[in-house]
C-alpha positions, 0 to 999 in steps of 0.5 A: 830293131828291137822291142826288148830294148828299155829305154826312155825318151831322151835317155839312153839306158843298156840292153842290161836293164831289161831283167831289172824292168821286167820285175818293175813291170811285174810289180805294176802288173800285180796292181794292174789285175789280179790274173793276168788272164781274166775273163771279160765278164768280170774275172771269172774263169778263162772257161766258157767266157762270154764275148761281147754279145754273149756268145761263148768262147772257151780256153781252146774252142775249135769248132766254128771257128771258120776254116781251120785247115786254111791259110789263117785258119783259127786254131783257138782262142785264149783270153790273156788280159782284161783292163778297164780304162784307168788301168790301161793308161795306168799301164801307159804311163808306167812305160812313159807313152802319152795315154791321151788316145785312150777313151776304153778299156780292153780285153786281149785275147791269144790266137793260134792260127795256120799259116806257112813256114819260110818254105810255104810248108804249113804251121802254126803261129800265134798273135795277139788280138785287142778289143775296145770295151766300147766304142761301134761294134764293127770295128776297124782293124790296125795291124801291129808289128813288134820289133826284134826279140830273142826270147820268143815268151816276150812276144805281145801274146806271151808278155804283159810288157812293151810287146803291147804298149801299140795294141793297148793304145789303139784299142783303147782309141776304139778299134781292134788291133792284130798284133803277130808274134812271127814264126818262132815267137810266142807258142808258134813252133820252130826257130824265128826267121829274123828279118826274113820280109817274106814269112813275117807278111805271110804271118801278118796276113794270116793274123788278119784272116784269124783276126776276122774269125775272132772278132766276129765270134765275139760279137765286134765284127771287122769292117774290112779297113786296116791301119798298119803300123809297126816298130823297128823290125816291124817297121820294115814288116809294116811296110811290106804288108802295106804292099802286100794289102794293096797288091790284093793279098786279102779280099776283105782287108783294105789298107786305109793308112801306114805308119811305120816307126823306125824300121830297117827298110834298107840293110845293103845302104844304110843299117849294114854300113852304119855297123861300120860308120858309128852310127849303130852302138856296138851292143846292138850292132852285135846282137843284131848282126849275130842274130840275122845271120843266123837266121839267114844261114838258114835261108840262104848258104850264107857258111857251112861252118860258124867258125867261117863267120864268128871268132872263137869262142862265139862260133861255138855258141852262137846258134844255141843263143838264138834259140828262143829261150835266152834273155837279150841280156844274156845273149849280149853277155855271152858275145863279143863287146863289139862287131869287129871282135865278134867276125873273123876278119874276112868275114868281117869285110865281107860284111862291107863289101858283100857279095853272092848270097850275102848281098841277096839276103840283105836285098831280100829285105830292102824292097819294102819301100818299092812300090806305089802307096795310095794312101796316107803314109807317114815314116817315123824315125829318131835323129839320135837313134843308133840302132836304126839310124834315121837314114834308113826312114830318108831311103825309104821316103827317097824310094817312095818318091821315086815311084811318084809318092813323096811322103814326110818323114817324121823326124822326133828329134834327139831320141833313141830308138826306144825314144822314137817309138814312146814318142811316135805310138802315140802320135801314130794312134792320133793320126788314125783317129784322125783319119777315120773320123768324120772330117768335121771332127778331124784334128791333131 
């Protein structure tokens, strides 16, 4: 599920690499641009920049900028990178995904907007928004839903890293992409309700209300069309705002197409018994199942006491692990080499057998695929993948189906789970050429 994993395609590497290729990627950024958030006129200061059509957008401007005190309402607009098209398949290649889609450069742009916290109390998030320097000037939207991350400063609008390898792609293909940083990631206040599908499509809603205002105020107004894929946990996050979409969340979004990549679309059948089975590799089963449950227990009256669920002494620090400030490394370090060293016992067959609020919170999760798409769908997934096995793509291609929409599962082959994304972003963003293009200029 995570988006913090580094790993190649066809090579499986540790969560421990990720300080070593932060710096790699640091060096890269170096020659990518000078200041990571230059202005698009050029690189001359963040304030008063001009948008596409010489309007001006400030560091922090407020006014104007739709209704601020509704759902989705744009707080500000910071921009926070600017590359032409070299440098944009340069940034691609340098991480190993196919820069082929790419025709533009792009200018990327953080956004702070209003929405509601898991208790439909109001908050504030933020996301990232990606513009094609050319190309029509309305534009069509994808949305774009990262996968886990424990530190809320690797978010897409907080990190020039992985976060946003989609938005670089699909912008530089010519259409703006919304990318959300959830509740509790990136500058948005709180801890991160990890895995909870209900606030992650209320974020992702509202980053496409946001994303309208944005786009409109700097000249490439949204033609109303989303495309939404997603990675891992935002694989899960793509599926359910699909549904979210066709069930008239918005007025003025219509979902033409859906493309997850390797998302947990069910908890209670596969990605819990895979803990168990073999199929989730033991460092990533602890992070993941450290992390969701305490999450969850804020949630749901999963236990009063961490001593219930962790061993000693993980009981003890746990919760602070989580808190948003802790590299994947260190949390890794700092918890148990495996999930059956990490729970107490009881709590670990519990796990297998759950029951009460324990089942409810993974069932929470796993309605993602119950529903009638009518669009196109394409499920992505990799057959070597061991942080979310291939058979949570076949559930959910399984539940489709029995809805009366069969769609294809994507199977990339002997990849990791990094491995299916690098492959399959790609893939994704052809597809959405392909479908938006006139049918004379359709092709692969």
């Amino acid at each position: 599920m995570s988006d913090e994993t580094r790993k190649s395609p066809g090579k499986r590497t540790g969560w421990r690499t990720r300080r070593g290729l932060a710096a790699t990627a640091a060096l890269l950024l170096a020659g990518l641009a000078a200041a990571p958030v230059a202005a698009a006129d050029g690189g001359r200061p963040v304030q008063g920049q001009r948008g596409e059509q010489g309007d001006r957008i400030g560091q922090a401007e407020r006014p104007g900028l739709g209704e601020p005190s509704a759902r989705g309402g744009l707080l500000s607009v910071t921009p926070v990178a600017h590359h032409d098209a070299g440098q944009v398949r340069r940034f691609l290649d340098e991480r190993g995904i196919a820069a082929d889609p790419v025709r533009y450069g792009v200018r990327a742009y953080r956004l702070t907007y209003r929405t509601v916290d898991p208790y439909g109390k109001p908050t504030t998030a933020t996301g990232l928004l990606t513009l094609p320097t050319g190309g029509a000037r309305r534009l069509d939207l994808v949305s774009d839903t990262h996968g886990t991350m424990v530190k809320r400063s690797y978010a897409p609008s907080a990190s020039e890293d992985f976060g946003r390898v989609p938005s670089y792609l699909n912008a530089g293909a010519g259409r703006a992409v919304a990318a959300p940083d959830y509740l509790g990631l990136g500058e948005g206040p709180g801890p991160h309700p990890y895995m909870d599908t209900r606030s992650s499509v209320t974020a992702s809603v509202d980053m496409l209300r946001a994303a309208r205002t944005a786009a409109g105020r700097l000249g490439r107004p949204l033609t109303g069309a989303v495309y939404a894929t997603g990675f891992s946990q935002g694989g899960q996050v793509a599926m359910a705002l699909g549904r979210a979409l066709r069930a008239g969340a918005d007025e003025h979004f219509r979902l033409k197409a859906l493309a997850p990549i390797s998302g947990p679309y069910d908890l209670e059948r596969q990605e819990i018994p895979a803990l168990y089975d073999g199929r989730v590799n033991d460092t990533s089963g602890v992070l993941y199942i450290s992390y969701w449950l305490t999450a969850q227990n804020r949630l749901h009256p999963l236990y009063k006491d961490p001593a219930q669920v962790f061993r000693a002494p993980y009981a003890g620090r746990v919760a602070d692990l989580f808190d948003g400030t802790h590299e994947e490394d260190d949390v890794v370090r700092r918890l148990a080499p495996s999930v059956k060293q990490l729970l107490t016992p009881a709590f670990y067959e519990r796990m297998r057998h759950p029951t009460g609020p324990l089942l409810a919170a993974m069932r929470a999760a796993d309605h993602t695929c119950d529903w009638k798409p009518d669009v196109p769908v394409r499920l992505y997934a990799g057959a070597a993948d061991t942080d979310v096995p291939i058979g949570n793509a076949d559930s959910c291609a399984a539940r489709l189906a029995g809805h009366g929409r069969p769609v294809p599962v994507l199977n990339q082959g002997d990849v990791d789970h990094f491995g299916s994304f690098a492959v399959s972003a790609p893939q994704v963003t052809r597809w959405f050429d392909a479908l938006s293009s006139p049918p004379g200029a359709r092709g692969r």
